[in-house]
C-alpha positions in Angstrom: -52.2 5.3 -48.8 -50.0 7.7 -48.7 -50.8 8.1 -44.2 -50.2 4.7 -44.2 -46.3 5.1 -45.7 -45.8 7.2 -43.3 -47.1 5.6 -40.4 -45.5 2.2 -41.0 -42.3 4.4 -41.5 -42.2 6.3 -38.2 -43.0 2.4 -36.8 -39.5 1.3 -38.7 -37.7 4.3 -37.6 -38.5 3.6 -33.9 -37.6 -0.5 -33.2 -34.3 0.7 -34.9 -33.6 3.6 -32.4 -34.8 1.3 -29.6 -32.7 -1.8 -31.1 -29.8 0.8 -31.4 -30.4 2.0 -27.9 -30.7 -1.8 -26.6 -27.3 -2.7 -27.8 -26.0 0.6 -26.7 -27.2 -0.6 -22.8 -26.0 -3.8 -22.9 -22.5 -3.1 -24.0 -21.7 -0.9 -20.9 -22.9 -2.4 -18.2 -22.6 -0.6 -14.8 -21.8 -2.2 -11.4 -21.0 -1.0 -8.3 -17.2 -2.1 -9.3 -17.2 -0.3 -12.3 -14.7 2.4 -12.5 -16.0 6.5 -12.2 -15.0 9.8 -11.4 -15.8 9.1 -7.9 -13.9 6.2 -7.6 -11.1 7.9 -9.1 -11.2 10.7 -6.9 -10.8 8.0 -3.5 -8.1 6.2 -5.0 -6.4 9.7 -5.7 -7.5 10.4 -1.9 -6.0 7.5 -0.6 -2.5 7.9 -2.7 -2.1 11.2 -1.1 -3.0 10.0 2.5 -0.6 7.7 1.9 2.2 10.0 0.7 1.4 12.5 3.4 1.8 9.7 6.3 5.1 8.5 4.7 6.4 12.1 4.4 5.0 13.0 7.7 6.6 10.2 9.3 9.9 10.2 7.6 9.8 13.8 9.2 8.8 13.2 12.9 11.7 10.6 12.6 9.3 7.7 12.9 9.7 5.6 9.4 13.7 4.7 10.0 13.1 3.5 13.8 10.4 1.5 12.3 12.5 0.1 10.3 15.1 -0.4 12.9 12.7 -2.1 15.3 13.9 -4.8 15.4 15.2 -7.8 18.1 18.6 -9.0 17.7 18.1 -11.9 20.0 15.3 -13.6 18.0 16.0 -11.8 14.5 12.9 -11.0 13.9 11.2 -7.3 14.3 9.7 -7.0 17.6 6.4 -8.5 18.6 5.8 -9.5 15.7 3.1 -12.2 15.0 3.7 -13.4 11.8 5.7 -16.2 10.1 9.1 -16.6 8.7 11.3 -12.8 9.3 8.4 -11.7 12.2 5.5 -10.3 9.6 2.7 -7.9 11.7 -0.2 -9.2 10.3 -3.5 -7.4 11.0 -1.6 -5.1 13.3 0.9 -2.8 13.0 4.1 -2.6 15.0 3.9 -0.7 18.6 6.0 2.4 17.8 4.9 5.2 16.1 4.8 4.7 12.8 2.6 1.8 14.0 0.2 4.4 15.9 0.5 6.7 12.6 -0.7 3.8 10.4 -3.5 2.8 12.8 -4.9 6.8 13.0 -4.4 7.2 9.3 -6.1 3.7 7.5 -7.8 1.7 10.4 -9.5 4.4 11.7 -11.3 5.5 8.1 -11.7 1.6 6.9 -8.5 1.5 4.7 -7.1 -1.5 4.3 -3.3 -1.5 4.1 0.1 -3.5 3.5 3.6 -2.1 4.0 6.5 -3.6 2.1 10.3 -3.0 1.8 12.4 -3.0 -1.1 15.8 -2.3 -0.9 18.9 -2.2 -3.6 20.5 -4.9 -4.9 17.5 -6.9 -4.6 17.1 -9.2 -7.7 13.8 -10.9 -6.4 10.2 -9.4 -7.2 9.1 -10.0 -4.1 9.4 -7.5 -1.7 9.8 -7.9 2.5 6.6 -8.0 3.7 6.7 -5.7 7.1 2.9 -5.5 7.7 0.2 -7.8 5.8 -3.3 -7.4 5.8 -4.2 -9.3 3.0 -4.4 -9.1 -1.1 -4.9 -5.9 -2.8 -7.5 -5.3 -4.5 -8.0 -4.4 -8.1 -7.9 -0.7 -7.5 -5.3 -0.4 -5.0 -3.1 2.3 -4.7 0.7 2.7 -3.5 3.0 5.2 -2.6 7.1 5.0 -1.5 9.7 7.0 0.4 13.2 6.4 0.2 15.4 5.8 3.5 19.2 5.6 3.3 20.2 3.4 6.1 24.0 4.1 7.1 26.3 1.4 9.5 25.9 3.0 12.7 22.3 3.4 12.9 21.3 1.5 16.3 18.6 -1.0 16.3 15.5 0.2 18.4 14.1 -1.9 21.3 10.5 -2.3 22.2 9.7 1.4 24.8 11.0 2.8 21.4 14.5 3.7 22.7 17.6 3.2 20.3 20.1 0.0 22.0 23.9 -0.6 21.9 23.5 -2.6 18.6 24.6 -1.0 15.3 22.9 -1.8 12.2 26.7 -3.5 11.3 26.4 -5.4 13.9 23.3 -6.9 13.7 22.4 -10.8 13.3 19.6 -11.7 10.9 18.7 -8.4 9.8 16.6 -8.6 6.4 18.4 -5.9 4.2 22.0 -6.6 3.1 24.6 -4.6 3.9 25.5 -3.1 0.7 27.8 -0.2 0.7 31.2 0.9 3.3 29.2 3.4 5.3 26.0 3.4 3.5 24.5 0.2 4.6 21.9 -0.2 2.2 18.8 2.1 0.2 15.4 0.9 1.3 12.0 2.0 -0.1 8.9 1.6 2.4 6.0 1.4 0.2 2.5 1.2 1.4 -0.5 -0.2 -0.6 -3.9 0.9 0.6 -7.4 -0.1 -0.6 -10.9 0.4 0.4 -12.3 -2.4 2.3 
């Protein structure tokens, strides 16, 4: 009788570790989507890509001609082949900063936008410079500041600066906002894997 206590209590004792352990499996359910260490560390891969091609290119004097690249004549930036203020869509601009972003995120599968955001905005939405569609859930971004100043010269398409001061521009998409300081723009870029 006694066996038999014991036997039927080693039985109990098991359904309710396997019950436990049951409940325990279905309450974390892991997908491919589900966040990790690993897909922690390439999103923090990608946010310091990203903040080494801004610095890099605010450096080799590419990110303010980039944002000076743009065609008085049309008002728009320069070959560009999007709607509305000339967005590149699905390609980036032909200058450097362009080439950079091409070496940097096409080249290793990153999908990328690049917006401006510049003071005294009062919208949410940003300018859209370069689209390549919606972010995706684990997306990450990274900024640098430019200070753009009244005579800075608008760029034309070989990449060489024109007559045309940034004062004296027609149509250009950031405000003038100061007397010699024309206005304080953030480039961001938002990257995700694709």
């Amino acid at each position: 009788m006694r066996g038999q206590a014991h036997t039927l209590e080693a039985i109990v004792a098991s359904l309710v570790l396997l019950t436990g352990l049951i409940f325990a499996l279905q309450m974390t359910a892991v997908t491919p989507l589900s966040a990790s260490t690993s897909s922690q560390h390439i999103e923090n891969q990608q946010r310091a890509i990203s903040d080494g091609l801004l610095a890099t290119a605010a450096e080799r004097n590419a990110l303010k001609p980039a944002l000076l690249y743009w065609d008085n004549s049309s008002a728009q930036y320069h070959n560009a082949s999007g709607t509305g203020l000339g967005v590149y869509a699905s390609t980036p601009p032909s200058n450097t900063f362009g080439g950079m972003l091409e070496r940097v995120f096409d080249e290793r599968g990153i999908a990328y936008n690049v917006y401006i955001r510049f003071r005294g905005d009062r919208s949410q939405s940003p300018i859209i410079y370069l689209y390549n569609g919606r972010p995706s859930d684990n997306a990450v971004s990274a900024s640098y500041t430019i200070t753009l100043t009244d005579d800075d010269h608008l760029y034309d398409t070989d990449g060489t600066q024109n007559e045309t001061t940034l004062s004296e521009a027609s149509g250009f998409p950031i405000p003038d906002r100061g007397d010699t300081v024309y206005n304080t723009v953030r480039v961001e870029v938002v990257s995700w894997r694709i």
